[in-house]
N, C-alpha and C positions, 0 to 999 in steps of 0.2 A: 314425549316432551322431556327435555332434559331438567337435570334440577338447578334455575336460573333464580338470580335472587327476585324475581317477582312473582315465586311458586309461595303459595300460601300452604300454612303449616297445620295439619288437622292432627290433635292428641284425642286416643281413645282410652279413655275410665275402663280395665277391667279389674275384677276381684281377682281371676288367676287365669291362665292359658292351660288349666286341665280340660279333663274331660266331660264332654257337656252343651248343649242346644248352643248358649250364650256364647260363648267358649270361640266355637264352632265358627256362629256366625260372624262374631267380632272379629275371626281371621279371611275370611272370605272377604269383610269390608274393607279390612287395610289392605287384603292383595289386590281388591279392586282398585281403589281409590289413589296406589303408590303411583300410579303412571301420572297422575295428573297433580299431585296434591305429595308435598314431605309430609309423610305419617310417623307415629310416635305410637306406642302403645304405654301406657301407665300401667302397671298392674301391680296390685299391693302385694301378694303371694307368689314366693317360687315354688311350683311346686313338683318341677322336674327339671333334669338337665337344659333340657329344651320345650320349647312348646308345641302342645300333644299334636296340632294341626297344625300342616305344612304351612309354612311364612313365608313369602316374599323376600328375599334378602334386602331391599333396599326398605323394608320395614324396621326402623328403628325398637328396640323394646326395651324399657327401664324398668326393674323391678323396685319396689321400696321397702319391703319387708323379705332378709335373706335369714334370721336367725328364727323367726319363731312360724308356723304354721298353724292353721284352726285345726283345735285339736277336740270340736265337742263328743267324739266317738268317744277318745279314752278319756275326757272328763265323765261319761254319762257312766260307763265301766267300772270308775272306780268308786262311782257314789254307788252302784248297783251291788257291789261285791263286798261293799263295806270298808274302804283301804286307805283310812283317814290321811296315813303319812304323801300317798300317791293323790288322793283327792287334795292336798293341801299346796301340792306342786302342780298339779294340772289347774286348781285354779288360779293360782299367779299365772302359769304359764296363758291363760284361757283371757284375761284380764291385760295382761301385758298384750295380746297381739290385736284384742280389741281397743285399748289406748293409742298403739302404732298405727293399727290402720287407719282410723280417723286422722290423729296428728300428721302420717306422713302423706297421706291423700290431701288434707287442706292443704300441707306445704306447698303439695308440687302443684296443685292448681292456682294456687298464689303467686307462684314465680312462672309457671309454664309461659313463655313464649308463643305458645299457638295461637292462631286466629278465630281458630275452630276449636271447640273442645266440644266432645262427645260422650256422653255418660252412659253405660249399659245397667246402673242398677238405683233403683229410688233412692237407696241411701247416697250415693253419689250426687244425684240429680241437687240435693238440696245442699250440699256443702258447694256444687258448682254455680246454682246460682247465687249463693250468698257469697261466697269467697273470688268466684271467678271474678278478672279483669271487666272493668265497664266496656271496655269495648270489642271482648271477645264473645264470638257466635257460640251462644249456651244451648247447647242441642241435646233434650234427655229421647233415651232410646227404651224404648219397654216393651219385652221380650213375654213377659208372660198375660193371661187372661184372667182379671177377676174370679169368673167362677161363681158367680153371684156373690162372692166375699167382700161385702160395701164395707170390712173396715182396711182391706187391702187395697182396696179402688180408692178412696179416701185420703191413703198411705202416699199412693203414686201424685193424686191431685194435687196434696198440699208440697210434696218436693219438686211438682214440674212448675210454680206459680211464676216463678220469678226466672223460667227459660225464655228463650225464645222461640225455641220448636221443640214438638214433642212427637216424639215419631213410633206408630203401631205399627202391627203387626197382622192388622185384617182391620177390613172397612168399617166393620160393626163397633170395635174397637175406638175408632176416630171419632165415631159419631159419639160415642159414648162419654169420650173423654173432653169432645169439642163442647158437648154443653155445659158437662160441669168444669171447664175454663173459661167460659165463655165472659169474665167477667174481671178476666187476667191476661198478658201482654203472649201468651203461650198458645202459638199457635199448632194446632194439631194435625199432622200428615201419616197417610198409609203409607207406608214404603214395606210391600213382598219380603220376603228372605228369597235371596237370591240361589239359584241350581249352578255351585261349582263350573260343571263340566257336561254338554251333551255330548251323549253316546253315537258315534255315527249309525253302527247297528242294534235293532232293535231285535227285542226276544224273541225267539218265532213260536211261543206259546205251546209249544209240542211235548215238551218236558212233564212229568205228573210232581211238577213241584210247588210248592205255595211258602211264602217267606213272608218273615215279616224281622222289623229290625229298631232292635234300641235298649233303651237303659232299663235293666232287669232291676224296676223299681214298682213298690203299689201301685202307682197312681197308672203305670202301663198295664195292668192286668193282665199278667201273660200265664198264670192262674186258669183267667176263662177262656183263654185262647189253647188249653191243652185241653178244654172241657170243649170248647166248640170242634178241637181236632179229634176228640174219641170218636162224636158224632158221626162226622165226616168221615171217618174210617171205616164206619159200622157200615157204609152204601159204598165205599173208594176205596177199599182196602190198598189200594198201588201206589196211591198219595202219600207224598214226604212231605211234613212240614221242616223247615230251615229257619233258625233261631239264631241271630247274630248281635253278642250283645254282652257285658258284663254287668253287675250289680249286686247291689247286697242280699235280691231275692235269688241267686246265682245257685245255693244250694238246694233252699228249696222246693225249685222246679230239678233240680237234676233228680234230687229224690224221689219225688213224683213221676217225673219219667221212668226210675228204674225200680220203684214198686208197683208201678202199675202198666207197667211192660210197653211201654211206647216205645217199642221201638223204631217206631213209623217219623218219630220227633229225634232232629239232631239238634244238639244244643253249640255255636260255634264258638262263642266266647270273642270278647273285642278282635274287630278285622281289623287289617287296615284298610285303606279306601276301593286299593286294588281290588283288592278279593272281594271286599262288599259288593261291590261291580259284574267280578266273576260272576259269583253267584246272581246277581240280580239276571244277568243276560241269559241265567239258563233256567232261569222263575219263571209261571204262566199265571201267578195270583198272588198279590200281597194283600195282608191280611192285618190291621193294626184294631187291639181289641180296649185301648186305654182309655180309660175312663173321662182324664182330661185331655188336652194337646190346645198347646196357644197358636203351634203355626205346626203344620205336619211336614218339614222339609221332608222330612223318609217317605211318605207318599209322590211329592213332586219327583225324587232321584228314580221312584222304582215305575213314577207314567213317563219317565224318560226315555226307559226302556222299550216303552208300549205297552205295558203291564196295568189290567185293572185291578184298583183298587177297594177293598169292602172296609169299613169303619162302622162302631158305633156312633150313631148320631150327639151323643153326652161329649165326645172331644168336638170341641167348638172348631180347632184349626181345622179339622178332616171335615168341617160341615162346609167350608168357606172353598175348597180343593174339588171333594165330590159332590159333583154335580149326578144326584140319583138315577141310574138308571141309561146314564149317557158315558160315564167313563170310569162309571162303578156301581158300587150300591154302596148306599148309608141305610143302617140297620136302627130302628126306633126301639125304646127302652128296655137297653143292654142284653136284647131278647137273643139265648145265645141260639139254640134251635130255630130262628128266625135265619141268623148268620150263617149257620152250618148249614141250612136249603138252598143259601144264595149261593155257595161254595158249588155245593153239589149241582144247579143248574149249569154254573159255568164250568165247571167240569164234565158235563154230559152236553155243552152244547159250543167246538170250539168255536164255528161261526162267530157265536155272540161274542165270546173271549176276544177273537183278531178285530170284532166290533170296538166293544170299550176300549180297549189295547189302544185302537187308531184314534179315538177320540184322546184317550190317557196322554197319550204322545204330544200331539196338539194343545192340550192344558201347561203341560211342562215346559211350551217354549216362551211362555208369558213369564217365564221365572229365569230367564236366563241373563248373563252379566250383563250385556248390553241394556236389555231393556230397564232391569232393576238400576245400572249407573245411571242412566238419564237423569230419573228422577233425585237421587241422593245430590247429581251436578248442579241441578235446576238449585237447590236446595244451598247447597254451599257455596255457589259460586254469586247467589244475589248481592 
């Protein structure tokens, strides 16, 4: 569809086009949606030349904050080290880009042109719907899972009241959010994250390698994930785990790897999508051991491949994906010696592997652009 003046205009709310789930996803929606729809991206931070995930060129992007970036690393630094002259300028600077981002975020949804405006974060959700135009479509998007945190769940409620839709990110999610709106104009939809790209060829599971992939943060426990690979080592001495991923736990897991002689574990440091791929096509087990996860795209990308998947049952997204026992296994309370049997079964038995594999495959194609646009069209185009 060409761009005709009778194309309606959808603006997406982000905080920045770094690195990151939200990030991610919000570039996948505006490359979906540019065919059909003039897209805009708002994002209050630059915080690189370009943005980290490949764009669409006919995606428009406006940034509103070019001189100041969130800077709480070296506020937290210089209150640590004691550096009053540097603590006094990081907080103006800290203060000033939390003034901008609010000021310059209301401005532009005040004046934005769009039909549609789309918000990726709670804080957003509630300046869009107080400030947004009376008769533009207030759509908040929420990306992450309570976690049983009712004053986070709460947070999300009281900024989606005054949307019109409010869109999850798994089923359980919807119901959750559907009752407690249930009493305001904001109605609640699941809409998947959608899988970029399927692979035509799938892994042929021969490889003794096992991967897993993402942001070397707490909350991913990649800690228990070099405690479940000793295990696994101790019965598979020929298995490689593959670790594709940057963060601030970055050092120390390398540490760990090279004092306690893993060298069974490669660490690969951020890929780009390519290579992520590479690698997955010549993986026979992914393996994600994070404590939380609100939607597991990294599992959908690697049952693309035909790759089964093991999770602990604690990350809510991986419980919503595997389906136990059919195109993986989900492991119950963070039991890691539980996890490292399951490994080891499907490493001693590849039959089951090309099993879950074929199922893996077949799960991944419920996530693909077509099917996930449908729904976001149904959505925007009422």
């Amino acid at each position: 569809i060409g761009l005709g003046d009778d194309m309606k205009k959808v603006a997406i709310l982000a905080l920045h086009l770094g690195y990151g789930g939200i990030e991610n996803s919000i570039t996948s929606l505006a490359n979906m949606l540019c065919q059909d729809f003039e897209v805009e991206i708002i994002t209050s931070y630059k915080l690189y030349e370009k943005p980290v995930f490949k764009l669409d060129p006919r995606v428009n992007v406006r940034y509103l904050i070019t001189k100041y970036q969130p800077n709480r690393e070296a506020w937290k630094n210089s209150l640590k080290k004691l550096r009053p002259i540097r603590f006094t300028k990081e907080s103006y600077k800290s203060l000033m880009t939390l003034f901008l981002r609010k000021k310059t975020m209301i401005d532009a949804i005040k004046k934005s042109d769009a039909d549609i405006i789309i918000s990726s974060r709670d804080l957003f959700n509630s300046w869009l719907g107080k400030y947004g135009r009376s008769k533009v479509k207030k759509i908040g998007w929420e990306h992450n899972h309570h976690h049983g945190n009712l004053d986070y769940a709460n947070k999300v409620v009281k900024s989606a009241r005054d949307l019109d839709y409010l869109i999850l990110v798994s089923e359980d999610l919807r119901k959750y959010y559907k009752k407690e709106l249930k009493n305001y104009g904001c109605r609640c939809v699941y809409i998947p994250n959608v899988l970029e790209d399927i692979p035509d060829q799938v892994s042929s599971l021969s490889e003794k390698r096992i991967i897993s992939v993402g942001r070397l943060a707490r909350e991913k426990a990649y800690e228990d994930l070099l405690d479940v690979m000793k295990l696994v080592h101790e019965q598979e001495p020929d298995w490689h785990l593959d670790i594709i991923g940057d963060g601030a736990q970055r050092n120390l897991l390398s540490d760990r790897i090279y004092n306690e002689h893993l060298d069974y574990i490669k660490m690969h440091g951020f890929q780009q999508k390519d290579d992520i791929n590479q690698l997955l096509s010549q993986s026979s087990i992914y393996v994600m051991t994070s404590v939380t996860e609100s939607f597991g795209i990294v599992l959908i990308e690697a049952m693309s491949y035909g790759i089964p998947c093991i999770a602990f049952s604690s990350a809510e997204g991986a419980c919503a994906i595997i389906e136990n026992e059919t195109n993986g296994y989900l492991i119950k309370h963070r039991d890691k010696e539980a996890m490292a049997n399951r490994i080891v079964q499907l490493i001693q038995n590849p039959k089951q592997r090309k099993k879950l594999g074929t199922h893996a495959r077949e799960t991944s194609l419920k996530y693909t652009k077509d099917e996930v646009k449908k729904i976001w069209i149904k959505i925007l185009k009422k």
